[in-house]
GUMI-705219 format. One record per residue: residue number from 1; z negated, y negated, x negated of N, C-alpha, C in turn. Coordinates in Angstrom, 2 decimals, m for minus. Layout:
BEGIN
{NUM; {Z; Y; X}; {Z; Y; X}; {Z; Y; X}}
...
This chain:
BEGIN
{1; {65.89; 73.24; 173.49}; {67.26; 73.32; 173.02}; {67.96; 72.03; 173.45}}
{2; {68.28; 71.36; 172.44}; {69.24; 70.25; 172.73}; {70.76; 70.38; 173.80}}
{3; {70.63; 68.99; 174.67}; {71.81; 69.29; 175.21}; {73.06; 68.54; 174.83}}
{4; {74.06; 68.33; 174.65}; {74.72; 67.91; 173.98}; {75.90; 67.18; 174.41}}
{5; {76.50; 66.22; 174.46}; {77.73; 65.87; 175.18}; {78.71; 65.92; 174.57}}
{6; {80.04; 65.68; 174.97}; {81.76; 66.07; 174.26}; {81.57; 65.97; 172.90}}
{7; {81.08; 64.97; 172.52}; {81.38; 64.71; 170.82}; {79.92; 65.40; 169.89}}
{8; {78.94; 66.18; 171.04}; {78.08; 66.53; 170.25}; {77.12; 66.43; 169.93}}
{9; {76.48; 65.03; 170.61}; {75.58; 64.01; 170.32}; {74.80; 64.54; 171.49}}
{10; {73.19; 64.86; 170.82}; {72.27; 65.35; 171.87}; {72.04; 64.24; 172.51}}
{11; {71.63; 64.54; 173.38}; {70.90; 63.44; 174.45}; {69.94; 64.18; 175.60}}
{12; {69.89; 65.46; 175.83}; {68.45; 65.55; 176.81}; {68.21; 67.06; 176.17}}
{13; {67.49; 67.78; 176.83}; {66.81; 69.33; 176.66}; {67.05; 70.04; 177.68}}
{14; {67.22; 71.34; 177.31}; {66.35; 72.38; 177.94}; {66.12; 73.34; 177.62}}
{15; {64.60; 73.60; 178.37}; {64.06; 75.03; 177.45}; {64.13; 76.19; 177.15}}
{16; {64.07; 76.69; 176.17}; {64.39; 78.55; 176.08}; {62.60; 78.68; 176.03}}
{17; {62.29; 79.57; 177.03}; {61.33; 80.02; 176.77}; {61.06; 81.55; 176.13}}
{18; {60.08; 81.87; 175.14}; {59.71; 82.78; 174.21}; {58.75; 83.35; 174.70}}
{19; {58.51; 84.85; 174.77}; {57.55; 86.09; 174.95}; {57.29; 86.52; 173.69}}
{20; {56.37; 86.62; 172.91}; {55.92; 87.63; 171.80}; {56.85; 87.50; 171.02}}
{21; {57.80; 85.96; 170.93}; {59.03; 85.52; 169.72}; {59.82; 86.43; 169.81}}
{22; {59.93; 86.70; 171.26}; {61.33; 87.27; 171.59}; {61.74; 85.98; 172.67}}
{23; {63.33; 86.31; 173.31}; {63.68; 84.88; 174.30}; {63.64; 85.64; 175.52}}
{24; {62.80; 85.09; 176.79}; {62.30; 84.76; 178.00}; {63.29; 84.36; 179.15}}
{25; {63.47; 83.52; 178.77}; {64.62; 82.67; 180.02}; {64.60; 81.72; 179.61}}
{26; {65.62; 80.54; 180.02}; {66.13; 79.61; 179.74}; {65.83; 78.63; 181.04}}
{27; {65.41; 77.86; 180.91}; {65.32; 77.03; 182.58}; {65.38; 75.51; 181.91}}
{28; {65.71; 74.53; 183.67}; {65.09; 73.10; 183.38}; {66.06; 72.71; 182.45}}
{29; {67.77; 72.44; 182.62}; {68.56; 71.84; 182.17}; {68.25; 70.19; 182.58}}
{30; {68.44; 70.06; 181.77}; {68.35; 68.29; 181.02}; {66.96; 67.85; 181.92}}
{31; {65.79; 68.52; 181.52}; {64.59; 68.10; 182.32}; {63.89; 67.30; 181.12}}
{32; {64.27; 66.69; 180.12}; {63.30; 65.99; 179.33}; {62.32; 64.79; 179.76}}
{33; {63.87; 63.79; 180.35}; {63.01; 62.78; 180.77}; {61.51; 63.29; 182.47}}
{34; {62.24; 64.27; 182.79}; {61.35; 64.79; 184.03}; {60.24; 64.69; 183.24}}
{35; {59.97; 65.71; 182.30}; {58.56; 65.90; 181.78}; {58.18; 64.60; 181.20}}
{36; {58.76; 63.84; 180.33}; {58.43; 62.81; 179.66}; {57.62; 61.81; 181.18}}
{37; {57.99; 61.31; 181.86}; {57.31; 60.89; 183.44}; {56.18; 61.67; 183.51}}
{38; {56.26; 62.95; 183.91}; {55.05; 64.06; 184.44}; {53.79; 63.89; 182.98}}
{39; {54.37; 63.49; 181.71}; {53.26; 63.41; 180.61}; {52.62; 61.97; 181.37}}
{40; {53.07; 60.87; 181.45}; {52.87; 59.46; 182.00}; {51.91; 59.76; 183.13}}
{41; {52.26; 60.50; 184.44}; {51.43; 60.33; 185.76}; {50.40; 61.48; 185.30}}
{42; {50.70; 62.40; 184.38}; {49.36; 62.93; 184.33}; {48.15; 62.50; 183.58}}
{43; {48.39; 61.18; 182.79}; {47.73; 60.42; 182.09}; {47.12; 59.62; 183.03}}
{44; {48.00; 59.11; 183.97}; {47.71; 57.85; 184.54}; {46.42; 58.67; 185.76}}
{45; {46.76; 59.81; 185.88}; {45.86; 60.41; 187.02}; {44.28; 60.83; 186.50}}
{46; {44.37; 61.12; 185.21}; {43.16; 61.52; 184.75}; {42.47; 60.12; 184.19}}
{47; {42.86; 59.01; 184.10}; {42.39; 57.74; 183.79}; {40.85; 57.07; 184.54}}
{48; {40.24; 56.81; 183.77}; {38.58; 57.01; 184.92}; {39.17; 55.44; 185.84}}
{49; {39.80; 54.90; 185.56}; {40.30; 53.65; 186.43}; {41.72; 54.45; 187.34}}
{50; {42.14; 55.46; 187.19}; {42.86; 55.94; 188.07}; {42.89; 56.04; 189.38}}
{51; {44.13; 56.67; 190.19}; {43.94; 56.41; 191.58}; {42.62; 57.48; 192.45}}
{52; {42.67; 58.48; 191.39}; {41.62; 59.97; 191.88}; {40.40; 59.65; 191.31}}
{53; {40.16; 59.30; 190.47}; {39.01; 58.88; 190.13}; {37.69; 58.93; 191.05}}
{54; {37.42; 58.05; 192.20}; {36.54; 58.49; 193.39}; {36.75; 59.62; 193.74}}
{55; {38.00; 59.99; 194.30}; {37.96; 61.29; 194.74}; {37.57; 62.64; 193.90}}
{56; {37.82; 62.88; 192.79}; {37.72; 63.66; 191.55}; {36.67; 63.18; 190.16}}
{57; {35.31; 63.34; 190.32}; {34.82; 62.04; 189.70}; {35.42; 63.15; 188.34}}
{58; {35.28; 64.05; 187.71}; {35.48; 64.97; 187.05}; {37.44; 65.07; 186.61}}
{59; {37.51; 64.07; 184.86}; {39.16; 64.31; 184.74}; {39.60; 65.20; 184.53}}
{60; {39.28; 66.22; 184.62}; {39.47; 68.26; 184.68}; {40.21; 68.13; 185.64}}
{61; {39.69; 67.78; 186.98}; {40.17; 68.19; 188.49}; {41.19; 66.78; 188.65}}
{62; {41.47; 66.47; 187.95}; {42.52; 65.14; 188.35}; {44.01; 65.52; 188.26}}
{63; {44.80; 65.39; 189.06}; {46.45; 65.90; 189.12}; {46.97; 64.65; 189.95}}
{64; {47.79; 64.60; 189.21}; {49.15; 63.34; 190.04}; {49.38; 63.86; 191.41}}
{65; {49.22; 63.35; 192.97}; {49.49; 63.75; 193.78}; {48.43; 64.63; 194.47}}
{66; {48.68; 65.27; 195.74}; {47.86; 66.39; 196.52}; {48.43; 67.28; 195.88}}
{67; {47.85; 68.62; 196.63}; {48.54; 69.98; 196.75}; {49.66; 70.01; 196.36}}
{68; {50.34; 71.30; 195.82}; {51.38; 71.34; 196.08}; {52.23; 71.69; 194.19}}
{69; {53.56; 71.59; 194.52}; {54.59; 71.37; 192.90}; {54.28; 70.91; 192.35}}
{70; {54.21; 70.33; 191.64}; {54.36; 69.83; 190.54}; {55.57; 69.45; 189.68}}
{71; {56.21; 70.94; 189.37}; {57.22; 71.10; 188.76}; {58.22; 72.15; 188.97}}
{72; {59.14; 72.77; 188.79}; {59.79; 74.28; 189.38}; {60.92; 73.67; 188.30}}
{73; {61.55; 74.43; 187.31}; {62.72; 74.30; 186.09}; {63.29; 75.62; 186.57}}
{74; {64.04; 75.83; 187.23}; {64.82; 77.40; 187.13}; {65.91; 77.53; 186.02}}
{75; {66.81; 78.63; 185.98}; {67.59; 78.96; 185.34}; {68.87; 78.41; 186.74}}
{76; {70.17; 77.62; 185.40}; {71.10; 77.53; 186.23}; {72.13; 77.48; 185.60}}
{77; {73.48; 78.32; 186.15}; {75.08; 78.51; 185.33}; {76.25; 78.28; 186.71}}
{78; {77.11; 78.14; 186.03}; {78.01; 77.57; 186.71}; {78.20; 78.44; 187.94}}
{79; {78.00; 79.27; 188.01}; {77.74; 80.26; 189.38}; {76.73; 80.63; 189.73}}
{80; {75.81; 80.01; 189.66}; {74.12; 79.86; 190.18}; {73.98; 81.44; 190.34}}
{81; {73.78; 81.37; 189.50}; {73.58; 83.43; 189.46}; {71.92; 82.88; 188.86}}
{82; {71.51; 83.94; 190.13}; {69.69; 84.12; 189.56}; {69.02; 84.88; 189.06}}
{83; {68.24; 84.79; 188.64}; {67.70; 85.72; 186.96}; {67.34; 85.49; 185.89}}
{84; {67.53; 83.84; 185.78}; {67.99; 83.33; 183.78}; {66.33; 83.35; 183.33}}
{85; {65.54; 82.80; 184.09}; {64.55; 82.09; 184.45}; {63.76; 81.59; 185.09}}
{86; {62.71; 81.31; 185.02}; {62.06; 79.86; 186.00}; {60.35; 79.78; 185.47}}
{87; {60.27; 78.39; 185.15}; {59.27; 77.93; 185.25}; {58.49; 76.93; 185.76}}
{88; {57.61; 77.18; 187.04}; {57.08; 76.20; 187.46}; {55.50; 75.76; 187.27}}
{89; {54.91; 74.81; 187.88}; {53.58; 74.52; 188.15}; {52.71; 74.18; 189.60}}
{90; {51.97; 74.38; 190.14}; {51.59; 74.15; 191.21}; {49.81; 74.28; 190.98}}
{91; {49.74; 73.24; 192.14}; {48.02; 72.27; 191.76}; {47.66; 73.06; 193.43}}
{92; {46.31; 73.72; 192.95}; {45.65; 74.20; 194.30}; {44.41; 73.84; 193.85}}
{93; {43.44; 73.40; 195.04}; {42.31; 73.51; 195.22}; {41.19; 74.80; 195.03}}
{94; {40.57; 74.97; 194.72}; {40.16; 75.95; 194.83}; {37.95; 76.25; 194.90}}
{95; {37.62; 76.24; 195.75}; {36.40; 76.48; 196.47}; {35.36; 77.46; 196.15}}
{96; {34.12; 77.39; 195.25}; {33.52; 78.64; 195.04}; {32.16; 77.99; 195.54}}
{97; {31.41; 79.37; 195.89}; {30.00; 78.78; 196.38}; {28.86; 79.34; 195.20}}
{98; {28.09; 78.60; 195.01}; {27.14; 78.59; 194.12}; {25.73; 78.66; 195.10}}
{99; {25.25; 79.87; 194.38}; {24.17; 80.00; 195.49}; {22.61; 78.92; 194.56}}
{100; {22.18; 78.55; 195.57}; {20.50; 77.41; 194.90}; {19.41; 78.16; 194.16}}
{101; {19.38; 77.76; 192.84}; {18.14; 78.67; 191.82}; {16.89; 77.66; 191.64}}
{102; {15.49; 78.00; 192.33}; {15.51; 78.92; 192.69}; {15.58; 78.57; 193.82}}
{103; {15.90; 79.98; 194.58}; {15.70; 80.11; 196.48}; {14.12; 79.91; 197.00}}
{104; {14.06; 78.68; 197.54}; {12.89; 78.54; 198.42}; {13.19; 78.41; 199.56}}
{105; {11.94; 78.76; 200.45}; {11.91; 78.61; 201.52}; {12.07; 77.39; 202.39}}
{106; {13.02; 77.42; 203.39}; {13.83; 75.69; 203.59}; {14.55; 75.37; 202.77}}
{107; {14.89; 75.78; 201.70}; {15.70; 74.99; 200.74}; {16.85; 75.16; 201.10}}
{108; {18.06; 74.79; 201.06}; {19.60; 75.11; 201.18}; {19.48; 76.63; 200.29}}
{109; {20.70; 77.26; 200.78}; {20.88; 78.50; 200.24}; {21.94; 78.74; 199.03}}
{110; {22.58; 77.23; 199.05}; {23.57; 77.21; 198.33}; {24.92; 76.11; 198.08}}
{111; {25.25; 75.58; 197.66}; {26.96; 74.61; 197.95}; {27.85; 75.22; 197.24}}
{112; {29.10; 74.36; 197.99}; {30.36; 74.95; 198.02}; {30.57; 73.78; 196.28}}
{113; {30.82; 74.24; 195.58}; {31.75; 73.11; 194.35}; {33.67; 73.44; 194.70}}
{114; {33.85; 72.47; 194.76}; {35.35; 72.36; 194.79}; {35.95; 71.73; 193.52}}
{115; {36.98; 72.89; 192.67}; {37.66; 72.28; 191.60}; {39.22; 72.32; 191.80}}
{116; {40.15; 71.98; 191.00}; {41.37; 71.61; 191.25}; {41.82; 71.80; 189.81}}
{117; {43.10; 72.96; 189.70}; {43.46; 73.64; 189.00}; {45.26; 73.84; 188.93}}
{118; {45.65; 73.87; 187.48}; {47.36; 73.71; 187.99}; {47.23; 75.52; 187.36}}
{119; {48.49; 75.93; 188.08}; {48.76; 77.22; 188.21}; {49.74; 77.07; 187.46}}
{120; {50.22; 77.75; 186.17}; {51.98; 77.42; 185.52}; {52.11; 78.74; 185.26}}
{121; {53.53; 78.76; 186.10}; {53.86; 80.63; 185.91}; {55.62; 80.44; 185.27}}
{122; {55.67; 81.85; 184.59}; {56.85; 81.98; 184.41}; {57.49; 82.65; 184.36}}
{123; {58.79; 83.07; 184.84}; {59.52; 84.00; 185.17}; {60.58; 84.46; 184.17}}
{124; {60.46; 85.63; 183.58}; {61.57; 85.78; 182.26}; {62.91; 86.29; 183.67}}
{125; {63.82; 86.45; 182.64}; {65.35; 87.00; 182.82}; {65.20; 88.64; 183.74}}
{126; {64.41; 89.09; 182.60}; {63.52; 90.66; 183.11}; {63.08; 90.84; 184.60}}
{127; {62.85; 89.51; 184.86}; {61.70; 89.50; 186.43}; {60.01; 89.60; 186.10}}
{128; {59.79; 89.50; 184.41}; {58.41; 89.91; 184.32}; {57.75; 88.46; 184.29}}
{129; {56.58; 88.42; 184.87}; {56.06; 87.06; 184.88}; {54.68; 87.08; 184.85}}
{130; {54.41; 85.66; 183.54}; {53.50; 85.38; 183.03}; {52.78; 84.06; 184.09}}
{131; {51.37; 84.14; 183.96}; {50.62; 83.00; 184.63}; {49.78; 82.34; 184.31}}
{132; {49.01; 81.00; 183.93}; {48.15; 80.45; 183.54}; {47.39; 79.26; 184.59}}
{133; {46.27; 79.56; 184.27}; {45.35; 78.16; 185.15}; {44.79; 77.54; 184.36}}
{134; {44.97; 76.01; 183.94}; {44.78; 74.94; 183.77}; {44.33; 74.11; 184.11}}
{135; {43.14; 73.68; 183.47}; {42.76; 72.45; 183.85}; {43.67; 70.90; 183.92}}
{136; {43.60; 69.99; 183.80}; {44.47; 68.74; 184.07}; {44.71; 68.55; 182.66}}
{137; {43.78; 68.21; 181.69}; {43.48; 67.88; 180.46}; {44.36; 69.12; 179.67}}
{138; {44.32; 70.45; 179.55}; {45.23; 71.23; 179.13}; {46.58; 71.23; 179.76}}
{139; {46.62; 70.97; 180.66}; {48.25; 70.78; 181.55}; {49.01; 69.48; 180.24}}
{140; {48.14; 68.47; 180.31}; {48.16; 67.61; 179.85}; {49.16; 67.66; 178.62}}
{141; {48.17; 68.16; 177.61}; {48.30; 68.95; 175.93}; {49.58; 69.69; 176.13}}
{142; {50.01; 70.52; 177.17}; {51.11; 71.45; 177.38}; {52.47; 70.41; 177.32}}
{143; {52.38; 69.88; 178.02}; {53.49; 68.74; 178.68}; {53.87; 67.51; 177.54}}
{144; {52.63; 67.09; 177.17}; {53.07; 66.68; 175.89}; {53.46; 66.80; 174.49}}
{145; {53.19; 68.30; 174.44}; {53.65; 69.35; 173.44}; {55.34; 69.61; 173.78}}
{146; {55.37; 69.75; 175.50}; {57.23; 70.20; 175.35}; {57.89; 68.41; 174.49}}
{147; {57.08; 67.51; 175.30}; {58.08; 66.46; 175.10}; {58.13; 66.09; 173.35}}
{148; {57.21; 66.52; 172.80}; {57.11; 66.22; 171.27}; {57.96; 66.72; 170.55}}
{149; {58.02; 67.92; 171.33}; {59.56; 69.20; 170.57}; {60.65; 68.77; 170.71}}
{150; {60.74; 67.92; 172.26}; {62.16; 67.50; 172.82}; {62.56; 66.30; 171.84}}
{151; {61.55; 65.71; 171.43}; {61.51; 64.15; 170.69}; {62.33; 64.92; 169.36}}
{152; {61.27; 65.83; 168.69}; {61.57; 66.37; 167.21}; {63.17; 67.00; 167.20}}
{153; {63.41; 67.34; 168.57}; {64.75; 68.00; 167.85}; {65.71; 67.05; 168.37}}
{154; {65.84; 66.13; 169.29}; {66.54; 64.76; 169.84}; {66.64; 64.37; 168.53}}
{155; {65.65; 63.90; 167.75}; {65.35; 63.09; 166.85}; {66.25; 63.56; 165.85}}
{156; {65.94; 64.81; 165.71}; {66.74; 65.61; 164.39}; {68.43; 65.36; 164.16}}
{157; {68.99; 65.50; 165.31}; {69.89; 65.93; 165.54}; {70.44; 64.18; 165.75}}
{158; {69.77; 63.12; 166.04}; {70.76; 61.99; 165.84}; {70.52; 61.17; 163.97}}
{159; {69.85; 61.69; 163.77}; {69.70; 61.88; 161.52}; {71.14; 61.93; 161.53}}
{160; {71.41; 63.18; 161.92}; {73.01; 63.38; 161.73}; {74.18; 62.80; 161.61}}
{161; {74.08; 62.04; 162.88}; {75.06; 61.71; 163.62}; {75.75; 60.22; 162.58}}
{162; {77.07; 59.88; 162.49}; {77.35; 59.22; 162.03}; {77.38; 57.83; 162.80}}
{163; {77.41; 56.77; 162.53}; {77.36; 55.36; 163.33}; {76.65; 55.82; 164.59}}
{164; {75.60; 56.48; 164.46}; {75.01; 56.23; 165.95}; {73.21; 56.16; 165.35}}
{165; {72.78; 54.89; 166.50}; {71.42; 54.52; 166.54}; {70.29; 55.66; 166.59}}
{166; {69.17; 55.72; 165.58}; {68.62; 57.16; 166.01}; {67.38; 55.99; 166.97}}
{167; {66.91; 56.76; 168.05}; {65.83; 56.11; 168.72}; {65.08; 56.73; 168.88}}
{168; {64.10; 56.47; 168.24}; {62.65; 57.15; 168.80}; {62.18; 56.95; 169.94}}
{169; {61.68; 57.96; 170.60}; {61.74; 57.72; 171.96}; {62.81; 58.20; 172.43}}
{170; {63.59; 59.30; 172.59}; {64.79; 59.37; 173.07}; {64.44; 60.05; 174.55}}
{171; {63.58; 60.91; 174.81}; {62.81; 61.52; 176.06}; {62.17; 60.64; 176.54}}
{172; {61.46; 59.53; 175.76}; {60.77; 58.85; 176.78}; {60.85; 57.54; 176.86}}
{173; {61.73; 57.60; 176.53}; {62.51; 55.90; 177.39}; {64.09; 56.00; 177.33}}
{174; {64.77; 55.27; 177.93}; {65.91; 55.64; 178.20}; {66.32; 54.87; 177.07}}
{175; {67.62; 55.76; 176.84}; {68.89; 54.81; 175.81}; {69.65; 54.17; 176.57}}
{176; {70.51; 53.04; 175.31}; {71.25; 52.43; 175.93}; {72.51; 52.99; 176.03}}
């Protein structure tokens, strides 16, 4: 949803999120350019010349940063009343052991594989909440899907506008 200033003229987003094309919550006022960045470092992280690269030889398990956020968009009104919303993301490690086929005698019994996974949950108005695990590469596709929408309806909405510059790119680079 476009955000709009005095005379009308969009200039950032935020999202209404949808359940079964019904409305969810609303979170993440004027977070466009946020995501438009988070599309950038999650590119730059899964890059085989990237900074994880050694560490993560695998661009599945590649995330901007350690542990941790990622992202958190809540719902917010002029009296921070809570409820509207919230959607965040968070990158955990996560450890499974694979036992050795076949089992011989002396052989190891098994290794640990370690993968790295973003968690994106979301919280409707209701309190009911949805969750997904993601690889980097689908996080990816997600993030650049909001900003494409943010672009398409930015975009739309300065068509309109009389004497004003339409810029492509309006999420992901700044105007003047």
């Amino acid at each position: 949803m476009p955000c709009r200033d005095r005379l009308g003229v969009p200039y950032e987003v935020t999202l209404d999120l949808y359940r079964d094309g019904l409305p969810y919550g609303t979170v993440g006022e004027r977070c466009g350019w946020f995501l438009a960045r988070l599309a950038r470092v999650i590119a730059d992280a899964r890059a085989d010349g990237g900074p994880q690269a050694g560490e993560w030889p695998d661009p599945e398990d590649r995330f901007p940063g350690g542990e941790g956020e990622l992202f958190a968009f809540r719902y917010r009104s002029k009296v921070d009343a809570v409820g509207g919303g919230e959607l965040r993301c968070q990158v955990r490690t996560l450890p499974s052991w694979v036992p050795a086929r076949p089992r011989r005698r002396g052989a190891p019994l098994g290794e640990w594989q370690v993968v790295r996974r973003a968690f994106l949950e979301a919280w409707g108005a209701g309190g009911v909440g949805l969750r997904a695990e993601l690889t980097s590469g689908r996080l990816a596709v997600f993030v650049d899907g909001l900003v494409d929408d943010a672009e398409e309806r930015l975009g739309s909405g300065f068509e309109m506008e009389p004497n004003s510059n339409r810029v492509n790119g309006a999420v992901r680079f700044s105007r003047p």
